[in-house]
SEKE-426207 format. One record per residue (C-alpha): z, x, y; residue in one letter. Coordinates in steps of 0.02 Angstrom, whole numbers, padded with zeros to 5 digits, always signed. Layout:
# residues N
ZXYa;...
# end
This chain:
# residues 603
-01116-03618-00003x;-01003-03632+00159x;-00869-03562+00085x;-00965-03417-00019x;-01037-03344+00119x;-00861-03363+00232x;-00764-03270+00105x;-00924-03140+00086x;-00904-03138+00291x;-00726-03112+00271x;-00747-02961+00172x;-00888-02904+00275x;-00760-02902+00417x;-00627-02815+00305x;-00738-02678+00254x;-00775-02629+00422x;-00615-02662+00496x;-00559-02518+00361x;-00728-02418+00415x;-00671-02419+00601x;-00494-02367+00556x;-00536-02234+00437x;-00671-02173+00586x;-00513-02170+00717x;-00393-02092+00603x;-00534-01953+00545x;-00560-01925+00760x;-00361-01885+00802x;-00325-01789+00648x;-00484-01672+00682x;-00426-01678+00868x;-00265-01606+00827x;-00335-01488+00713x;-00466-01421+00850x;-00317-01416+00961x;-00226-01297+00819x;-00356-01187+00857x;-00374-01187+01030x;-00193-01147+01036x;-00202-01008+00898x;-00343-00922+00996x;-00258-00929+01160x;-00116-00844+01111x;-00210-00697+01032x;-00341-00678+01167x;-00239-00723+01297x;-00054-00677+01258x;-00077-00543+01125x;-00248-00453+01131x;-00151-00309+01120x;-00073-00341+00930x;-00280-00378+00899x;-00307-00204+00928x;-00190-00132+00835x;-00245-00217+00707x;-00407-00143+00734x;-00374+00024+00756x;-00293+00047+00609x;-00443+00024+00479x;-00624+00080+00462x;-00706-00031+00393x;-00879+00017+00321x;-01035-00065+00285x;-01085+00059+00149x;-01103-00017-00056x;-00959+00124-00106x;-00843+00027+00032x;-00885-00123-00028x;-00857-00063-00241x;-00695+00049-00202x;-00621-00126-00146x;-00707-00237-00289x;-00630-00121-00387x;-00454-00181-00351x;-00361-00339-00396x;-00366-00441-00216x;-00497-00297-00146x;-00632-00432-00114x;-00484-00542-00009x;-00472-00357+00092x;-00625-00340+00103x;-00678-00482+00195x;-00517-00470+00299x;-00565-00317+00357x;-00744-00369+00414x;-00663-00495+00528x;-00526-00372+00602x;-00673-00264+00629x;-00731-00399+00757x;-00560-00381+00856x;-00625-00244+00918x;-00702-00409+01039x;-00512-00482+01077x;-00599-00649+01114x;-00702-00657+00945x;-00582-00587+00842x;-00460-00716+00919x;-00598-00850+00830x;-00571-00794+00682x;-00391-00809+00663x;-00394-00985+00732x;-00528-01040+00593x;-00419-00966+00462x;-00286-01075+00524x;-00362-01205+00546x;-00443-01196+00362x;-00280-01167+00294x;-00220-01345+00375x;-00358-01428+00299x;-00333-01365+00133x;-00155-01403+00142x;-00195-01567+00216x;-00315-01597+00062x;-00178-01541-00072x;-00049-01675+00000x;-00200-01838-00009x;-00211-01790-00192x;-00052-01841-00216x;-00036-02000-00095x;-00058-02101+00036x;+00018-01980+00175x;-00088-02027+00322x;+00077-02030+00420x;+00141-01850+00367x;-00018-01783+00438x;+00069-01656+00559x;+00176-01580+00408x;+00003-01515+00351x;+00021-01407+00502x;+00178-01326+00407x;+00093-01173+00323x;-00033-01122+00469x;+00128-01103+00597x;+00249-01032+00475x;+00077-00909+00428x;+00064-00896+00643x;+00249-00847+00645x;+00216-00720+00505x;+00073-00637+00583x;+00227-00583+00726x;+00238-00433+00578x;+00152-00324+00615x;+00132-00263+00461x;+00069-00407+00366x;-00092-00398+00337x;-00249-00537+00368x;-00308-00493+00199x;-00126-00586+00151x;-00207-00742+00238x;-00364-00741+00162x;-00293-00739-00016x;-00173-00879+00026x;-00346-00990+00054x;-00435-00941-00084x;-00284-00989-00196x;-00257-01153-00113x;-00437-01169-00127x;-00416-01154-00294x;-00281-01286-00308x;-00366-01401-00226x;-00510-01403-00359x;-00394-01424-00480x;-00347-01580-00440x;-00513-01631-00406x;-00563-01579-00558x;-00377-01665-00643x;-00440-01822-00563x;-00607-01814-00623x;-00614-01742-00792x;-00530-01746-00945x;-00407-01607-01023x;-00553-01484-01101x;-00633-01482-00934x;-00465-01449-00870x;-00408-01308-00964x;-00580-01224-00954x;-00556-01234-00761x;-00403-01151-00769x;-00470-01003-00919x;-00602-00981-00796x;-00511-00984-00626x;-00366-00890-00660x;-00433-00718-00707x;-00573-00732-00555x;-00415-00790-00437x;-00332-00621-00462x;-00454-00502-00459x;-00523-00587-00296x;-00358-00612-00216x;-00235-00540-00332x;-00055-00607-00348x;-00086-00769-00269x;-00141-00826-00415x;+00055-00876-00470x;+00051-01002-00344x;-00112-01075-00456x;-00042-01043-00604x;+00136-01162-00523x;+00046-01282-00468x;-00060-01304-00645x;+00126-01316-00718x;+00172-01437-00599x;+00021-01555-00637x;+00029-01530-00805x;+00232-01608-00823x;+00145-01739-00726x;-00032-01774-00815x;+00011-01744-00998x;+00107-01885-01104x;+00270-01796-01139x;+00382-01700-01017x;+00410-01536-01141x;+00210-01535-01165x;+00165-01527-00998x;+00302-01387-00948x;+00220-01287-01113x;+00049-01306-01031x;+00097-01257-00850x;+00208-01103-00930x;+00068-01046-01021x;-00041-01059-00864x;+00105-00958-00785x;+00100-00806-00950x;-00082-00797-00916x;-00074-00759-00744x;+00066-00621-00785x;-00020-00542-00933x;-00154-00521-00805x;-00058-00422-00704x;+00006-00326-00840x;-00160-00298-00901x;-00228-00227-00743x;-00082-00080-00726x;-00190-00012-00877x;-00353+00005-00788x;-00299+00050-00592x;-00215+00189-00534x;-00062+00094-00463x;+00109+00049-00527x;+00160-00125-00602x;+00264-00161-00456x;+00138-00143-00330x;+00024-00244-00424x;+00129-00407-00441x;+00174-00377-00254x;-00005-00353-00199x;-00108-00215-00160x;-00152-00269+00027x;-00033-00411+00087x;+00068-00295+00184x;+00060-00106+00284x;+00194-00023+00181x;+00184-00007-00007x;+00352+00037-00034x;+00396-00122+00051x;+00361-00313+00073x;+00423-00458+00187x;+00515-00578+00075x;+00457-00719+00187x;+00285-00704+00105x;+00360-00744-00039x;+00428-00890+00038x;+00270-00946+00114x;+00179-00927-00031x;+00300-01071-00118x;+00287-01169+00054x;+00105-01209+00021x;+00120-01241-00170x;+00294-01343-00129x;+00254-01466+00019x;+00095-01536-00021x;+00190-01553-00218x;+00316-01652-00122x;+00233-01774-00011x;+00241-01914-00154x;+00427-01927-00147x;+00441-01960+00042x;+00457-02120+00111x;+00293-02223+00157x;+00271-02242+00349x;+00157-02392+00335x;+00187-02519+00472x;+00272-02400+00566x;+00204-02347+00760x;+00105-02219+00683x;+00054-02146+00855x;+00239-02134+00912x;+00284-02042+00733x;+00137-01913+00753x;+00211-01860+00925x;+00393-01849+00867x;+00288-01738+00735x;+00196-01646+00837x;+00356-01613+00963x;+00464-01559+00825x;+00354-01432+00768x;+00322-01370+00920x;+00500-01353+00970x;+00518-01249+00799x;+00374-01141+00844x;+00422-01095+01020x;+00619-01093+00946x;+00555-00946+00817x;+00424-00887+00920x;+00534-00730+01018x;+00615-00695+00847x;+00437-00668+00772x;+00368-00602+00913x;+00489-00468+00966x;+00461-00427+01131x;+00486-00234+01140x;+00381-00206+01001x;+00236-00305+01061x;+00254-00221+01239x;+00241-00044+01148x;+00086-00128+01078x;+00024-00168+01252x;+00070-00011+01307x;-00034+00074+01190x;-00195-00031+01216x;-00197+00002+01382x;-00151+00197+01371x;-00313+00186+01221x;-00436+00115+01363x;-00369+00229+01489x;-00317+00071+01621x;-00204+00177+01718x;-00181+00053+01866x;-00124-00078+01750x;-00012+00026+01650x;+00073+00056+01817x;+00073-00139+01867x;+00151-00184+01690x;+00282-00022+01720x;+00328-00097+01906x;+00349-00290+01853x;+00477-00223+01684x;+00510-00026+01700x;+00492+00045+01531x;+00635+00123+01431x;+00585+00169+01255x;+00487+00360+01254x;+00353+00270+01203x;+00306+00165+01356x;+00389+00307+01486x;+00259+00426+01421x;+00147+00300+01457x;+00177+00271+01619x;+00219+00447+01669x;+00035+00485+01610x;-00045+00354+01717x;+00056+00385+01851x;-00020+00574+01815x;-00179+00544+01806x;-00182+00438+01985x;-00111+00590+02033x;+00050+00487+02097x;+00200+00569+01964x;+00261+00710+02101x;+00281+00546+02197x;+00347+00391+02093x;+00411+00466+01939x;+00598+00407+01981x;+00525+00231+02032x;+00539+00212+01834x;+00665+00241+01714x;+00650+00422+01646x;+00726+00516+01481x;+00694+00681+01520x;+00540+00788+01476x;+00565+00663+01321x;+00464+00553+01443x;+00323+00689+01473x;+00284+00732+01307x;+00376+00635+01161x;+00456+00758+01023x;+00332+00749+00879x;+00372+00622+00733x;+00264+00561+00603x;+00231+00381+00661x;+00067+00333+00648x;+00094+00214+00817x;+00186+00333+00945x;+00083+00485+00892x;-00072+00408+00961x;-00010+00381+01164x;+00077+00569+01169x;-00099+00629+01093x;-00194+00546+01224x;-00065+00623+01364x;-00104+00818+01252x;-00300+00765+01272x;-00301+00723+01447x;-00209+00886+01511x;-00307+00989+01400x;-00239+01037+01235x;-00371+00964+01134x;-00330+01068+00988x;-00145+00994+00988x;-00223+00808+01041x;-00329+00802+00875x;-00157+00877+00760x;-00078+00728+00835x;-00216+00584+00799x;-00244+00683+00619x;-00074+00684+00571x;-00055+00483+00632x;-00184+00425+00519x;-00108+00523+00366x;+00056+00434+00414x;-00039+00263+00397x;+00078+00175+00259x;-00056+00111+00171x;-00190+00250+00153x;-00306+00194+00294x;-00433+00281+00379x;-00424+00242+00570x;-00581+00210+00675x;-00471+00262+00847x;-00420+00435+00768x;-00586+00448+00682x;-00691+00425+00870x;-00531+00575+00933x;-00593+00682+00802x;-00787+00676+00841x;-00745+00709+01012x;-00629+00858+01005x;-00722+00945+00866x;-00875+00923+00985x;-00754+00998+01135x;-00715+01131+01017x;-00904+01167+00974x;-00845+01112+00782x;-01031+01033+00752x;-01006+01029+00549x;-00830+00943+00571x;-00899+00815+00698x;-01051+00768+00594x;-00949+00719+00469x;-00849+00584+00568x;-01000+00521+00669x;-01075+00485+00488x;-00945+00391+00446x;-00937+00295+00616x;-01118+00264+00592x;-01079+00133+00456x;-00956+00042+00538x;-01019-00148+00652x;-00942-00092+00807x;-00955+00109+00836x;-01108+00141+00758x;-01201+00129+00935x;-01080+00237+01016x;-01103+00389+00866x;-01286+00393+00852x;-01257+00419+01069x;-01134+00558+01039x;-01238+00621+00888x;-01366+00679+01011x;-01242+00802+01096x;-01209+00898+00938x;-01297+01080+00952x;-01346+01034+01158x;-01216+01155+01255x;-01321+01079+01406x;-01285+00904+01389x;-01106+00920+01326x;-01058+01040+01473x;-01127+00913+01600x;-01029+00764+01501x;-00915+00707+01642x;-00780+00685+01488x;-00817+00820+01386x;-00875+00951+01500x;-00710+00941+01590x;-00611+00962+01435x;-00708+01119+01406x;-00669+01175+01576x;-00466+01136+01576x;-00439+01157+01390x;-00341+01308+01312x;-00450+01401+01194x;-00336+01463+01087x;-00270+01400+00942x;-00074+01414+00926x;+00092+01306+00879x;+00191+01295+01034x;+00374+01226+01021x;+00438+01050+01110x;+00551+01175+01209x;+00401+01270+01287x;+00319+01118+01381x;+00336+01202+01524x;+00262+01358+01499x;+00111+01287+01414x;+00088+01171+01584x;+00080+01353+01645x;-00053+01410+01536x;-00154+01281+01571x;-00130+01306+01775x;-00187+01474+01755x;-00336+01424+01642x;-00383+01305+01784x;-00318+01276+01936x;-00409+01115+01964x;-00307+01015+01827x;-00228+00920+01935x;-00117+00825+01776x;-00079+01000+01713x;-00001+01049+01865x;+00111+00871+01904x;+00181+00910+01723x;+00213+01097+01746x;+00331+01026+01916x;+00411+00901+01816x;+00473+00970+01675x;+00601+01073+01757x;+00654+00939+01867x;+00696+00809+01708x;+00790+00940+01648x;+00896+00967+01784x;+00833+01161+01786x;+00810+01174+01977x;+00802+01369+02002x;+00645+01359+01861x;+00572+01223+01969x;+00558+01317+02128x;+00485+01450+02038x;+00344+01348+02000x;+00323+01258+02164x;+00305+01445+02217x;+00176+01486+02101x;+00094+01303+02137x;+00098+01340+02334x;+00000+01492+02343x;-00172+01400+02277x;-00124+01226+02310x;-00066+01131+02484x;+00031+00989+02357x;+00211+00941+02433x;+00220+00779+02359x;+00402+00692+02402x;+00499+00729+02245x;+00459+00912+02257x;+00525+00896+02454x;+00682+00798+02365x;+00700+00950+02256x;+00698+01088+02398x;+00823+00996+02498x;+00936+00974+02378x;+00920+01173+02320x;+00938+01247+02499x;+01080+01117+02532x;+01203+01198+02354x;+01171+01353+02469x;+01235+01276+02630x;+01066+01317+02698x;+00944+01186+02788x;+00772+01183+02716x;+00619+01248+02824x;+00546+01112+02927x;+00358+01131+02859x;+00439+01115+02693x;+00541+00945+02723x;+00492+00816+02808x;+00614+00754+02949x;+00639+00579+02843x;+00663+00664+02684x;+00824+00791+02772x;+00876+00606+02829x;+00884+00510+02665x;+00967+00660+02586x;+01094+00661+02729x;+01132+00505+02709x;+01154+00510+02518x;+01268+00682+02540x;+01375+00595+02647x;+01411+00444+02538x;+01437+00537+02396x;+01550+00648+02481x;+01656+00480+02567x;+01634+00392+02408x;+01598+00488+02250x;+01468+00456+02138x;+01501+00295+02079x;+01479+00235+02261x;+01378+00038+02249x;+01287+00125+02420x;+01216+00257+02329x;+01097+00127+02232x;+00984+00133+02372x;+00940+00299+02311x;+00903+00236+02145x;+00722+00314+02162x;+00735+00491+02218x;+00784+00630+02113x;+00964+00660+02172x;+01013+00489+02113x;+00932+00522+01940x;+01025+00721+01931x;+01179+00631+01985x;+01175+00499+01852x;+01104+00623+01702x;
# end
């Protein structure tokens, strides 16, 4: 009796010692999945809130049935569809930041899942962090699209109860699973469903008795999950190669990122693989996690700039802040990194114009000519939206709302835009085009995040009264141009002008009209417009007094002293005489780097 009830003590003890263990290793591999997502979110809300809103801006999501069918519709639509519904909550940089660190997170777990049906691989638990930073690293495209995630967890979802099922069940249960789940896979989340259809092949060399019988299962799994595709090109209006390469993965239709590819056989591959690696029992599994955990990270932050590029995602910022009209901080960014690309100088050339500060520190930032005013039109769907805002802001609404109507029909994939949508209400309602604006505030009205803000600006359609006192809209009515032409990118100038004359209290109108002759070099022009500027306005900012001194002095002529000031004639002395001594090339003349003769010198 003694010795029953030791050896039923004994196991007693065993069982729990294996309890407690499986208790701590459940607590650090869940701790270093919660810190997965801390991480994820605090790069997007904190590093990158900007890339969230792009995101954002480039969809309109709506809550209407038709939404929802026109994306049922589609092989992978439901995958967009719920992508979209969390992008739509990026609009909130913090929340939307949430979401992308669950999906993570959820895609660790799964993979983590995939790799204990296969073994013991309690000490590989870090490589299930593989696919979630490779995914991370991904996401530094731009172009690839969450819906992409979303159908890379309901196939590995999908996986994983296959082997449950595998496990569990016998071959007719099997096979029914995979009848049943293939079809559903790819109209959910469309070609995914080849990395199901591999990993049912690579089960089924392993489960069934003979080698050629299971590769004649797994190859048939494979047909089925083509013929599907095939079969679709008969019933949507969209080419077979589009279909295999999926309909909403990535931006551009004519074009996809190999590297999803790549991924996509990453998370069939690794957790495929586990089994042959060596067993880490009895090693220090704690100091083996870290050297883990290190490596990975050293990969990420290796890859990171690569992924990340940094111009791009500072045209990104750029644009965020020129979309919520932060001119002070568009300044800060433009003084700690001066901006080079038209892009970002029309940026900060508008801010700087709109704190009424561009006759002043223009030249304290890199400039490309009127280029940096008012970017040449292209059809980018990205740069169109900050040289619109800088068209809306001085006025030409009617030339602001070409611009954000020709960027969404540039979007590569056939998006509407809920940024350009919002432009459109409001300069239809500037333009008293009630019908026109209707129509867009109806469709706003169906969307989580701007429904509030149309049924608002509903109630100023048809109420002259209210719109004219708008402080936003009644301005624009006051400064705009009312009529409709084409002007050419040569003409800046003398539409600057028009606007002047419209109203000589747009203040932005009348920086521009100064500056555009002086980026060009065109100095005679420019002191016809200081002219014209002088008679209504006492505005004698310091570039203008750069300007004046440098005209009288090609005439041998001092400038009048209520036109200079007494420092300015002094700089301008000093800079004459160096580059008389030294020539331009002079190292000296670099303390002039902002003032306009430095920046005519060097044009």
């Amino acid at each position: 009796m003694k010795k029953s009830s030791s050896r039923s003590q004994t196991a007693t003890d065993r069982s729990q010692t294996a309890i407690g263990t499986t208790r701590r290793s459940g607590l650090w591999q869940w701790g270093l999945t919660l810190l997965l997502g801390v991480a994820v979110w605090a790069f997007w809300a904190k590093l990158y809130p900007s890339a969230l809103a792009y995101q954002e801006q480039f969809q309109l999501f709506l809550t209407t049935p038709t939404y929802l069918l026109s994306r049922l519709s589609l092989p992978g639509g439901a995958a967009s569809y719920v992508a979209e519904f969390m992008v739509s909550f990026y609009n909130n940089m913090p929340v939307g930041a949430i979401f992308v660190a669950l999906l993570l997170m959820l895609l660790q777990r799964l993979t983590w899942r995939l790799m204990k049906q296969r073994t013991d691989a309690e000490g590989y638990y870090v490589l299930s962090f593989v696919p979630s930073v490779a995914v991370w690293l991904l996401m530094g495209d731009e172009s690839v699209m969450l819906a992409y995630v979303v159908s890379l967890l309901l196939a590995m979802s999908a996986m994983w109860g296959y082997s449950v099922v595998a496990r569990r069940y016998g071959e007719i249960v099997r096979y029914l699973y995979v009848l049943v789940v293939l079809p559903l896979l790819y109209w959910l989340a469309g070609p995914v469903v080849f990395m199901f259809a591999v990993w049912v092949l690579l089960h089924e060399c392993e489960l069934r008795p003979t080698f050629i019988g299971g590769i004649g299962m797994g190859l048939l799994a494979v047909l089925l999950a083509w013929c599907m595709v095939l079969a679709s090109s008969f019933y949507v209006a969209y080419p077979l190669k589009r279909l295999s390469q999926g309909l909403f993965y990535y931006r551009f239709v004519d074009f996809i990122s190999p590297w999803i590819y790549v991924l996509m056989a990453l998370c069939v591959l690794l957790p495929f693989a586990v089994r042959w690696m060596p067993s880490l029992k009895g090693k220090t599994m704690c100091w083996v996690l870290a050297g883990q955990v290190v490596l990975l990270a050293l990969v990420f932050v290796g890859l990171k700039s690569r992924a990340y590029e940094p111009r791009k995602y500072e045209l990104m910022e750029y644009d965020f802040l020129v979309r919520q009209n932060r001119w002070d901080d568009i300044i800060r960014k433009a003084e700690q990194k001066t901006p080079d690309l038209p892009m970002s100088v029309c940026a900060t050339n508008l801010a700087l114009g709109m704190k009424g500060q561009l006759c002043e520190r223009a030249f304290d930032f890199f400039q490309r000519g009127t280029d940096g005013l008012l970017p040449k039109f292209e059809r980018n769907f990205t740069s169109c939206q900050v040289t619109g805002e800088a068209f809306f802001m001085l006025g030409l609404v009617n030339t602001a709302q070409r611009f954000s109507f020709e960027s969404m029909e540039a979007l590569p994939n056939y998006n509407k835009s809920c940024r350009t949508v919002r432009r459109l209400v409001e300069t239809n309602l500037i333009n008293g085009q009630y019908n026109v604006a209707q129509k867009y505030i109806d469709m706003l009205k169906n969307t989580l995040f701007y429904a509030k803000w149309a049924k608002r600006t509903e109630k100023l359609l048809r109420n002259e009264k209210a719109i004219n006192s708008h402080p936003l809209y009644g301005r624009m009515r006051q400064i705009r141009l009312t009529d409709d032409f084409l002007f050419s990118d040569q003409e800046i100038d003398k539409i600057m002008g028009q606007l002047l004359l419209r109203n000589q209290d747009n203040q932005l109108a009348m920086q521009y009209l100064l500056m555009c002759p002086l980026l060009s070099g065109d100095l005679n022009t420019f002191m016809n417009y200081l002219s014209f500027v002088q008679k209504n306005h006492s505005f004698n900012p310091q570039i203008c007094q750069e300007a004046v001194c440098m005209v009288y002095a090609q005439h041998n002529q001092q400038p009048p002293q209520a036109a200079v000031s007494p420092l300015v004639i002094q700089r301008f002395s000093n800079f004459y005489s160096i580059l008389r001594s030294q020539g331009k090339n002079a190292p000296q003349l670099q303390a002039f780097r902002n003032t306009l003769w430095y920046y005519l010198l060097k044009d």
